[in-house]
TORPA-4810 file (N, C-alpha, C, O; in nm, 3 decimals):
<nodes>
NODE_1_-1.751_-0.836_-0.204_-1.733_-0.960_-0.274_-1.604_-1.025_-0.225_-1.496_-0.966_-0.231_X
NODE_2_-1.615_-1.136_-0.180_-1.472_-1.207_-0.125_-1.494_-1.318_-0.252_-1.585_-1.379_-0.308_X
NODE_3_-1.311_-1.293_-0.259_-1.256_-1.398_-0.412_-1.146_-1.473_-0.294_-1.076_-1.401_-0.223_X
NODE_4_-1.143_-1.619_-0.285_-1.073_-1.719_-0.251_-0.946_-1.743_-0.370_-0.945_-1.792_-0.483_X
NODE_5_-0.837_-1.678_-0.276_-0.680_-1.676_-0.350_-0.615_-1.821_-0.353_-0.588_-1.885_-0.251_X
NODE_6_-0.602_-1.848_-0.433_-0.491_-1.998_-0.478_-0.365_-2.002_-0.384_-0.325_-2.108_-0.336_X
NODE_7_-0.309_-1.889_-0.362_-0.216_-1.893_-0.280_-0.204_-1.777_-0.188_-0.278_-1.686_-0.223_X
NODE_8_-0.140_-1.752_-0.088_-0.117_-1.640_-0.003_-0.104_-1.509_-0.076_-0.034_-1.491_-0.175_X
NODE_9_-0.181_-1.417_-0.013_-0.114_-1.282_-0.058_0.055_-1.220_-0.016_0.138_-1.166_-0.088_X
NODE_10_0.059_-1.256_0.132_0.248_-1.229_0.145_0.251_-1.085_0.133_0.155_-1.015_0.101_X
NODE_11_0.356_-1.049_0.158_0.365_-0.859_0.170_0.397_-0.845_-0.012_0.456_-0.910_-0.099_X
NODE_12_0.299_-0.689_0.002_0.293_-0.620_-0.118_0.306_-0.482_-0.070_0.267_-0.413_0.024_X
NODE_13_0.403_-0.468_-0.215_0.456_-0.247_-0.121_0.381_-0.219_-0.267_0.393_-0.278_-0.375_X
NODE_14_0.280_-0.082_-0.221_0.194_0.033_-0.337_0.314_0.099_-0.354_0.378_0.043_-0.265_X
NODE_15_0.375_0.162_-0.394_0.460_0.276_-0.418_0.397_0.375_-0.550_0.317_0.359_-0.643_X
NODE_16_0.489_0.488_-0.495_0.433_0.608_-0.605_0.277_0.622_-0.643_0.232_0.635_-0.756_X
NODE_17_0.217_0.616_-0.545_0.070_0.643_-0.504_0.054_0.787_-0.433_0.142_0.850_-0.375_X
NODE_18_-0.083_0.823_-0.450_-0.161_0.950_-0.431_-0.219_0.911_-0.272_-0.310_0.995_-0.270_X
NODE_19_-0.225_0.868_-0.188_-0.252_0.851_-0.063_-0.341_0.958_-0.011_-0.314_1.076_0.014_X
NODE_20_-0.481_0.875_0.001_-0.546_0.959_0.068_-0.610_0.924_0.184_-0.702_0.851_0.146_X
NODE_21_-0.615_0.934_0.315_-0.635_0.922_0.411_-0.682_1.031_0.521_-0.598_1.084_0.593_X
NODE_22_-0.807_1.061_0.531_-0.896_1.209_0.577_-0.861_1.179_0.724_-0.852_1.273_0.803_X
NODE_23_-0.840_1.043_0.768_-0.835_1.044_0.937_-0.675_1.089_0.973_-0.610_1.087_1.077_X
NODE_24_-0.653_1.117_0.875_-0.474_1.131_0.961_-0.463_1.282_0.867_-0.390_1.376_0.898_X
NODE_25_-0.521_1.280_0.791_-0.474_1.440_0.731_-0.427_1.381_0.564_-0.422_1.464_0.472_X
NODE_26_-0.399_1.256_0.542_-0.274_1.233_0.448_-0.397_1.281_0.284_-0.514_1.245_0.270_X
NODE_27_-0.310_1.372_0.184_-0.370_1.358_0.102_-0.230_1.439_-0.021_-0.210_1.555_-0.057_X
NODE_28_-0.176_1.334_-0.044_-0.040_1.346_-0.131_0.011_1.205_-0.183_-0.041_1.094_-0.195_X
NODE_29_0.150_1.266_-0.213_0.250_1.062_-0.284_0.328_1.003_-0.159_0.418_1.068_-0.106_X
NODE_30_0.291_0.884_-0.117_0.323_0.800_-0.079_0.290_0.661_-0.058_0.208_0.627_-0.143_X
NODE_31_0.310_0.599_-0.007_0.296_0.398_-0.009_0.193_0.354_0.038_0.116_0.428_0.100_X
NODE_32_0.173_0.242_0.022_0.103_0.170_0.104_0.179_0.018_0.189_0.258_-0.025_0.105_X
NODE_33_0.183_-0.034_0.261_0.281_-0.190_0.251_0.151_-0.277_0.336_0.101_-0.233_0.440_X
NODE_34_0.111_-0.404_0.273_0.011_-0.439_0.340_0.057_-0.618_0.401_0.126_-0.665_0.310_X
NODE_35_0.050_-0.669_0.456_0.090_-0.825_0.492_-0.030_-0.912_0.482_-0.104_-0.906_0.581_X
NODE_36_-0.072_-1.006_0.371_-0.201_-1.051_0.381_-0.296_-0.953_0.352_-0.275_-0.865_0.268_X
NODE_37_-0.395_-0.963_0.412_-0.490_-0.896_0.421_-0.513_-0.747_0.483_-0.601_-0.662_0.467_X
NODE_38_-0.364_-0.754_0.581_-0.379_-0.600_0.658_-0.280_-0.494_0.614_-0.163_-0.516_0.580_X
NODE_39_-0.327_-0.400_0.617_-0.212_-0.279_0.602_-0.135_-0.267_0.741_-0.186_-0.250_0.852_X
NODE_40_0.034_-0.284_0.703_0.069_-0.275_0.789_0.125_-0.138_0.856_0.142_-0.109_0.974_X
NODE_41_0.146_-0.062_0.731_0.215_0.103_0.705_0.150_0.175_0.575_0.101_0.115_0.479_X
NODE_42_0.156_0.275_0.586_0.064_0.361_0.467_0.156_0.475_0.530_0.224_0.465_0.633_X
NODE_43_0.141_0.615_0.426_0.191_0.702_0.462_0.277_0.783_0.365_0.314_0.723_0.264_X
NODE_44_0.319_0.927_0.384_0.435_1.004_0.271_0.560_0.912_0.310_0.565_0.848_0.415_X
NODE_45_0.665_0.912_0.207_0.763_0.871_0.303_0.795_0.729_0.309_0.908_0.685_0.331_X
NODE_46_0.711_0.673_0.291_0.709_0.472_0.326_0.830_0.427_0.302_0.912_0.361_0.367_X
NODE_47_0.827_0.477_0.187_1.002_0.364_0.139_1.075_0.445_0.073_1.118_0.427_-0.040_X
NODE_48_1.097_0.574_0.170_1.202_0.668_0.093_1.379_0.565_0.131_1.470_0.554_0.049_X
NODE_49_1.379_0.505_0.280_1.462_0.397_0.282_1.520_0.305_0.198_1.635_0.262_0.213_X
NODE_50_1.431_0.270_0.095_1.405_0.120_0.071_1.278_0.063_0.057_1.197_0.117_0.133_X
NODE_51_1.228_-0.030_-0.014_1.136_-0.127_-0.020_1.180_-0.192_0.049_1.291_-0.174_0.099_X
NODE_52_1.094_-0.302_0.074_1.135_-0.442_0.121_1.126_-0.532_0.031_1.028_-0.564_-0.035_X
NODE_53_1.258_-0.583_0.027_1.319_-0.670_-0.016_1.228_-0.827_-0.034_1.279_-0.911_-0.109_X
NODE_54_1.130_-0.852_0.018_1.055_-0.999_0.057_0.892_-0.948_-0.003_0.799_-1.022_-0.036_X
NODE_55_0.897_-0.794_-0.002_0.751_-0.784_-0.067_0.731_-0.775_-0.233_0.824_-0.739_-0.306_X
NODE_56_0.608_-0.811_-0.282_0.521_-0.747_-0.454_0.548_-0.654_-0.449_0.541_-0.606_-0.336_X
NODE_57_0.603_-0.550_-0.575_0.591_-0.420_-0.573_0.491_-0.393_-0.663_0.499_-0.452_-0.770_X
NODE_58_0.408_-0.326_-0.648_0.311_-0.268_-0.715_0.330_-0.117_-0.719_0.336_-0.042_-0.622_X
NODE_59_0.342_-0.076_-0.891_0.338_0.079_-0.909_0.241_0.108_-0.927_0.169_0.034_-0.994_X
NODE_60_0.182_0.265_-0.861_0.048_0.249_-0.858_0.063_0.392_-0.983_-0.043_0.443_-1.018_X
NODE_61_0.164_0.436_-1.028_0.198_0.509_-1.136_0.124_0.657_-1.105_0.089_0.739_-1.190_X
NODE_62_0.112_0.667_-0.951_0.020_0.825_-0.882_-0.139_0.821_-0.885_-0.218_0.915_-0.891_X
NODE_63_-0.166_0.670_-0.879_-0.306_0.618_-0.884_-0.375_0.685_-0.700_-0.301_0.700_-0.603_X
NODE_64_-0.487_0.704_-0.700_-0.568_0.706_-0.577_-0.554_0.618_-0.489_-0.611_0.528_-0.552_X
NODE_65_-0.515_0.556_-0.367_-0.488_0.477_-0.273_-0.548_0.517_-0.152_-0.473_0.591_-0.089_X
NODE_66_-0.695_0.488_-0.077_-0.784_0.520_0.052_-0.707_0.400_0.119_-0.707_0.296_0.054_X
NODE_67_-0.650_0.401_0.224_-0.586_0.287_0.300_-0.728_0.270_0.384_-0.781_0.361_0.447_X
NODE_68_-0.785_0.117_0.371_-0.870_0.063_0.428_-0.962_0.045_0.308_-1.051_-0.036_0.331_X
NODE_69_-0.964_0.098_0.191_-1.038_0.042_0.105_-0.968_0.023_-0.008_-0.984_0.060_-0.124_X
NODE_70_-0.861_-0.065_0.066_-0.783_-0.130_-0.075_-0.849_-0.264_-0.059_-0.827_-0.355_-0.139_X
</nodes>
């Protein structure tokens, strides 16, 4: 189902997510950071740095996260 957004999506960071990802092995807590429509980084680790400063933060409060079927 495609929903037509009023305005840009713009970068959004998942944090404190369950990351599961079978093609890379990933199945634990870490991020997601997506730009628009694409994921740009997923992974343990994402923003042990830092967030970014310019993205949505979304807590995913240790919710399920399949990167590619967000």
């Amino acid at each position: 189902m495609a929903v037509k957004l009023d305005e840009p999506l713009g970068r959004v960071a998942y944090v404190n997510a369950r990351i599961l990802d079978p093609t890379e092995g990933w199945d634990g807590p870490g991020g997601v950071l997506t730009d628009g429509e694409k994921i740009v980084a997923a992974g343990p680790g994402l923003f042990d740095a830092g967030r970014p400063e310019d993205a949505k933060i979304v807590d995913c409060q240790g919710a399920c996260l399949a990167p590619g079927l967000i």
